[in-house]
N, C-alpha and C positions, 0 to 999 in steps of 0.2 A: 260764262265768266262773271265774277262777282263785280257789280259797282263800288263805285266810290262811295257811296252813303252806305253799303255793306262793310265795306273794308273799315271806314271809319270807326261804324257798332263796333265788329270787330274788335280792333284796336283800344276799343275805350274801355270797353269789356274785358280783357286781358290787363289793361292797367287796371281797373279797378281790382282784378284776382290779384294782382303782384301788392299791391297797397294792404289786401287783407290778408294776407298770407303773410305781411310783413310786420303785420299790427297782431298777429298771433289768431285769425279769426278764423278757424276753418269752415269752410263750406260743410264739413260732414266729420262726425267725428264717430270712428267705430271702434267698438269695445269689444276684446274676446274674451271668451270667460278662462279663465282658466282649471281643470279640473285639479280637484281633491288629488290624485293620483298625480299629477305632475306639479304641482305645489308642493306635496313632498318631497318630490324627486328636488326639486328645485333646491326649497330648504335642506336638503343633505347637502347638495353643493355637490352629486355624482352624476356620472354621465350616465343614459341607459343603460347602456352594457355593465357598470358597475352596482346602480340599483338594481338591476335584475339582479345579476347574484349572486348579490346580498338577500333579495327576496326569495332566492329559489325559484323563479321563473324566468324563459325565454324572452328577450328584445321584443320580438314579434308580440306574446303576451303583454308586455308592460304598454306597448304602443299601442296596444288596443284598450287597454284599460285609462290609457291618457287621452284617448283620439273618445272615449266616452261610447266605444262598442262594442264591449262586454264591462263586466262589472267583477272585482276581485272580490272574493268569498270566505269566509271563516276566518281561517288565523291571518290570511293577508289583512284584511279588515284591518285588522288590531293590529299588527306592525304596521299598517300605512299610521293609526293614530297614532301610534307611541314614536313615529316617527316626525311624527308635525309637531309633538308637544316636544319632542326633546331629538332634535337633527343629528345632535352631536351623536346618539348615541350607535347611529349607522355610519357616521364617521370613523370615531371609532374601532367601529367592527372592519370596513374597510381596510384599516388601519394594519389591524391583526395579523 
């Protein structure tokens, strides 16, 4: 069983977490990167199922290309670019 001079730490230790947590201070701050491939998707403003296809590839394909487990080739290339410089224009097509 914990003592009282444990309990105390403890306690003093959780206030000082709620004081920083309230002052904006995180103990740890993590960053995910985002891929190229779902940064597009992103900026389209479509869901997988509709960026796929619009791309002409499978969920399953895009997800791998987002999760950074295979890598899209040739002309996907150049529609993911032409799709970061200008969103709207998979909009758009969507649209269609």
């Amino acid at each position: 069983m914990a003592t009282d001079k444990e309990i105390d730490q403890f306690q003093a230790d959780l206030l000082k977490s709620v004081k920083q947590m309230k002052a904006g201070q995180a103990a740890r701050v993590t960053k995910v990167e985002v891929s190229p491939v779902a940064h597009a998707r992103k900026l389209s403003g479509l869901s997988q199922s509709q960026f796929g296809d619009l791309m002409g590839v499978s969920v399953r394909t895009l997800q791998e290309w987002e999760q950074g487990r295979r890598q899209p080739t040739g002309a996907a290339q150049t529609l993911l670019r032409v799709v970061t410089m200008h969103p709207e224009v998979l909009r758009e097509l969507h649209k269609a």
